[in-house]
N, C-alpha and C positions, 0 to 999 in steps of 0.2 A: 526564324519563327520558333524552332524547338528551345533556342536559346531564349528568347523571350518567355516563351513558357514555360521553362523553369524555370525563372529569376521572378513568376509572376505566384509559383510555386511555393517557391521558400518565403515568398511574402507573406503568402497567405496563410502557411505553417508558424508564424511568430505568432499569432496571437493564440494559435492552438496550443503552444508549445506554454504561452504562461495561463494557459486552461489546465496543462499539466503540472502545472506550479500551484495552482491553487487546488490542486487534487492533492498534494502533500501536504495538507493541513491537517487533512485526518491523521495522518503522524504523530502529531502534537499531544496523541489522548495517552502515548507510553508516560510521557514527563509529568505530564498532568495529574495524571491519575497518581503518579507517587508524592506531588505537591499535594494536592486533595486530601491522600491517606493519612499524608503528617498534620494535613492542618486540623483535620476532625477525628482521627485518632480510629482509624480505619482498618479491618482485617487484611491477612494480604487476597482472604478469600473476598471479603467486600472490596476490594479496593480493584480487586480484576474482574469485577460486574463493570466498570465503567468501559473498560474493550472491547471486553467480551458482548457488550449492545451496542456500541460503535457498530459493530462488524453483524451482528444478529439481525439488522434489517436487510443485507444483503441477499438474505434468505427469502424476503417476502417481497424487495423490489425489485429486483433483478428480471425474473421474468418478464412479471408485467412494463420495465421500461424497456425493456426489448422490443414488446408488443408497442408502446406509445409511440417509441420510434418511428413505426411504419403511418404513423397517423397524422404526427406535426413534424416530424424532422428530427435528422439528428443534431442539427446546429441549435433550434429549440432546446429539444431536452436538455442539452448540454449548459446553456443559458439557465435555462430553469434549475437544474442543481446548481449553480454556485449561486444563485439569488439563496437557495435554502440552508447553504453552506456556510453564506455572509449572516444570514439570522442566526444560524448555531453560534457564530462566534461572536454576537452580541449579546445573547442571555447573560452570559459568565459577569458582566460586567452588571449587572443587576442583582447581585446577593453572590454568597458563597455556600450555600446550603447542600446536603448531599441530594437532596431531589429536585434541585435546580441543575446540579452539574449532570446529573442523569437523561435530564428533558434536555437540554442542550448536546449532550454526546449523541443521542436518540437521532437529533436532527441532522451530526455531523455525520453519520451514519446514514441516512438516510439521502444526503446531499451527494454524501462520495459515491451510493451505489447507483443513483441515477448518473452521476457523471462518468464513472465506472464502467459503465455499461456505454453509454454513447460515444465517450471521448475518443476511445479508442478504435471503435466502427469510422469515426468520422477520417482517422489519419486513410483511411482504406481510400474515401474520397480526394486526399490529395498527393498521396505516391501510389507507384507502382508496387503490383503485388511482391516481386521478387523481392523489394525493400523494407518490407512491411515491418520486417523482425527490428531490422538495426534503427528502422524509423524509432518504432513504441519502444525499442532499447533506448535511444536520446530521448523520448519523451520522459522515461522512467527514471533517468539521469536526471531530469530538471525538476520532475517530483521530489528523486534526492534533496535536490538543493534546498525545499524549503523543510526537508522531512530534520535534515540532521541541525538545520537551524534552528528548530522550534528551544530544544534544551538550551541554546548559548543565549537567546533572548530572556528563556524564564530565569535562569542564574543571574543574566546584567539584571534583571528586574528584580527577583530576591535581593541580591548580594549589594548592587551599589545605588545608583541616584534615586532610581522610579517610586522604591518604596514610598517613598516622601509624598507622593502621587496618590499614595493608598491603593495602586494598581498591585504593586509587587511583582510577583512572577506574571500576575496577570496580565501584563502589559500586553504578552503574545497574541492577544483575543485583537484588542483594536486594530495591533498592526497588519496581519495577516486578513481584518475584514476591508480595510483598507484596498488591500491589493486585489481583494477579493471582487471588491468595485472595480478597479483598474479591468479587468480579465471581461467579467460582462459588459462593460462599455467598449474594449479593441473587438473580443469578438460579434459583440452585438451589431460593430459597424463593417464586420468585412462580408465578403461577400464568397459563398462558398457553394461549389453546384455540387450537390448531391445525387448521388445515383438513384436512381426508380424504387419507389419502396419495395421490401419485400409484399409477395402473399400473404395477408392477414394471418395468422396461425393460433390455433388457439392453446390455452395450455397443457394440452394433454396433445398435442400433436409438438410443441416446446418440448415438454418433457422427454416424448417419447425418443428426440435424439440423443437421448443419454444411454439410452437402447444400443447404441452404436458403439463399440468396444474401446474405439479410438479416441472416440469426444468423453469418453467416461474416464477412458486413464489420464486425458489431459485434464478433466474437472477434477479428480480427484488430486493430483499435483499441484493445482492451484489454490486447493484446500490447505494441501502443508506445508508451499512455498508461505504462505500468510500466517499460515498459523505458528512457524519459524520466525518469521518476521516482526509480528506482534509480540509473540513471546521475548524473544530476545531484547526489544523496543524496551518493554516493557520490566522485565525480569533483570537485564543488566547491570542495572543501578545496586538493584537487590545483592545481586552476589558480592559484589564490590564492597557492599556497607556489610556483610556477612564475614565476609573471608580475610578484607582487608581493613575492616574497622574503620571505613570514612563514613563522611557524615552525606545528609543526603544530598547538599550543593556540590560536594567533592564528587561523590558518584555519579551521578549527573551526567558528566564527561564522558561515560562505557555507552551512550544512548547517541553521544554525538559521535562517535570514536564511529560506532557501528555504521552511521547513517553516513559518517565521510567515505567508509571503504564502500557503501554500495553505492555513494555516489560515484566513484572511481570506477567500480565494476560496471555499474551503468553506461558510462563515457567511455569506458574502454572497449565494453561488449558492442556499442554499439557499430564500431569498426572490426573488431574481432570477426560478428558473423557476415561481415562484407564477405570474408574469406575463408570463415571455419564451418562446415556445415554446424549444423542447431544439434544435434546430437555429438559427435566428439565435444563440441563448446558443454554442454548441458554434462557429461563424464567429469568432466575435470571444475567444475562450477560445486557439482555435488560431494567428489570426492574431496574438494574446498570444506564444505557444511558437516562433512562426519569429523573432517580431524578438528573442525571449531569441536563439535560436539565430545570429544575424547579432551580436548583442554579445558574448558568448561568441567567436565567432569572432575575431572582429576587435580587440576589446578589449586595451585596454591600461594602462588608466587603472581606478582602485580604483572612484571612480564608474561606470564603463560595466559593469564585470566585478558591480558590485549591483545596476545596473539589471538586467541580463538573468540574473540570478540569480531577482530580485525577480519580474520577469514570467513565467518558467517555473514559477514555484513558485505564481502567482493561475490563470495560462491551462489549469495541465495539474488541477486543485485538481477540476474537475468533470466533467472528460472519462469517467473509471470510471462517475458516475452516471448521466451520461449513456447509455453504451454498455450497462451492465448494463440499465438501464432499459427501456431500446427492446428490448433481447432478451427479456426479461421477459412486456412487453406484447405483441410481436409473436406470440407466442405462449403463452397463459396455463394451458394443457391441458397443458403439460411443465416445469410451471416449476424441479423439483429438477434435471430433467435439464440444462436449459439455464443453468441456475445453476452446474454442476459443468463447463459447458461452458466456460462465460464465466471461473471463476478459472482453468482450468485455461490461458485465456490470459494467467495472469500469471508463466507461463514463459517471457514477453519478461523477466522479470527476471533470468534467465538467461542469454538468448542475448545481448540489448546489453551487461549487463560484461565480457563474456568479450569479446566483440569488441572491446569501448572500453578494454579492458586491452591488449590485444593492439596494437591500434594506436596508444597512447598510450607504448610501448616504441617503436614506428617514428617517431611524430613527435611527440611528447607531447602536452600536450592537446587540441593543436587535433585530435588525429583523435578522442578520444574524442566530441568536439561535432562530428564529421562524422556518426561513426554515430548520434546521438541527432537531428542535423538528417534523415538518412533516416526516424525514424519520424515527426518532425513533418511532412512530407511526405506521409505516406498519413494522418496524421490530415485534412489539406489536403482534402484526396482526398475522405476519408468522411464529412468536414458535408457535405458536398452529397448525399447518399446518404440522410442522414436522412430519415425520413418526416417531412412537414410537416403540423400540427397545431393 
């Protein structure tokens, strides 16, 4: 009986897991947004408005899909953001205009932090707590997989046949809404038992867990896990056409580089905390993100600028599951709320482009990799802070 009900388990985990696949589309707005900038001749400070609101609605949905949760489901919500995920990624193919790619990021944004917010509650309904971490670690691994794909598809579409198409780079929009349909039709048909909603809460009782010293160090962690994340997504290309004079399909590859090692780190963490507690693993992840942070800076050489690409993209790869996790556990009598809490800190996606735009027009990129070195700094900060386990 227990053996059938795992194997009824993992069943039911596949179509969750390419819910997790089409949560890695919001990925796709680093590469984009540097196509974008070239095609309409774009600031690097206009041109990192298109992430920086990618990730700005996580601010205003987060909570309330917390709240929604408790009212139709989490398997719902979850359905409902990638229906609104699949529309983001059919705008793009109706003009190329900067306030069309805007209203379309707007929605990609708004798609991820409703699913953002649910997806990850929902794995709670199909493992066991003690699993929880290494679970959303292989979920975060299969996000990888569409995250570091996005740039080798818009280069085949630049570079060789699609052009022809008129699509170009854009080709990534059709195929990614494609799958996007796959994901609502598997999990639309399986069948998933949910736990008992929480107590309705409202948002000032939401809020007020942030009150709590523990859920505040892990929101704020998951502020600069993303805001690293994005940043790097996004700014990598840049350094590379800065430092090593390639052009922007060349550089292209520091967006994929980055996105293979945290696919790796993803896949490997997610056996790692089988057996490492979340804190020693979260030490040695972080001190991974300062020495990218110290190459990055100081580099100057193609080898130095992929080391520390390579190591930002393994160290930062399980920091989210971590931080999501410990919020999760530390409190399990709130978990929609504190779910809606915790994406809602992935409005450091936000606040670091807009800065690392802003100071990348002052001194180029090495200020971008000053403000991504401040959040590896309170990541610093908050492994020590973990509960030990």
């Amino acid at each position: 009986m227990t053996t059938d009900k795992s194997q009824m388990s993992k069943l039911v985990l596949l179509p969750v897991l390419l819910a997790f696949f089409t949560m890695g589309f919001v990925d796709l707005v680093g590469i984009a947004s540097n196509y974008v900038q070239k095609d309409l001749g774009l600031t690097h400070a206009q041109a990192n408005i298109m992430p920086s609101l990618v990730f700005f609605w996580f601010l205003l949905f987060s909570v309330p899909t917390g709240m929604l949760m408790n009212k139709i489901g989490r398997k719902k919500t979850v359905l409902l953001s990638i229906i609104v995920t699949v529309l983001s990624l059919v705008l793009p193919l109706f003009g190329e205009s900067y306030a069309l790619m805007l209203i379309a990021f707007s929605l990609l944004g708004i798609g991820n932090a409703l699913m953002q917010t649910s997806l990850n509650p929902l794995v709670s309904n199909i493992v066991t707590g003690d699993k929880l971490a290494s679970t959303l670690t292989f979920g975060q691994f299969v996000k990888a997989i569409a995250s570091f794909s996005a740039p080798y598809i818009a280069m085949w579409g630049a570079t060789q046949v699609l052009p022809s198409f008129g699509l170009g780079w854009k080709v990534l929009f059709p195929i990614y809404a494609l799958i996007g349909i796959l994901a609502i039709l598997a999990l639309g048909f399986t069948h998933i038992d949910e736990a008992p909603a929480d107590k309705a809460a409202s948002f000032k009782e939401a809020f007020a867990l942030l009150g709590k010293p523990y859920i505040l160090l892990c929101f704020l962690g998951i502020m600069c896990h993303v805001g690293i994340d994005v940043g790097t997504n996004t700014t990598a290309p840049k350094i590379l056409m800065e430092r090593l004079s390639l052009s922007l399909d060349e550089a292209a590859f520091a967006t994929s580089l980055y996105f293979i090692f945290r696919t790796i780190g993803c896949f490997s963490g997610s056996f790692i905390l089988r057996y490492l507690s979340a804190r020693s693993f979260a030490v040695i992840s972080v001190c991974m993100i300062v020495a990218s942070m110290i190459c990055l800076w100081f580099g100057t050489a193609a080898w130095a600028l992929y080391i520390g690409i390579a190591l930002v993209g393994f160290g930062n790869s399980n920091i989210f599951s971590i931080c999501f996790s410990q919020a999760l556990l530390y409190d399990p009598d709130h978990q929609n709320e504190i779910s809606g809490l915790m994406i809602m800190g992935l409005f450091g996606g936000t606040i670091f482009p807009l800065a690392m735009g802003l100071m990348s027009d002052v001194m180029g990129s090495a200020g971008a990799v000053l403000v991504m070195a401040i959040g590896a700094a309170y990541l610093l900060f908050y492994c020590f802070k973990i509960k030990k386990s």
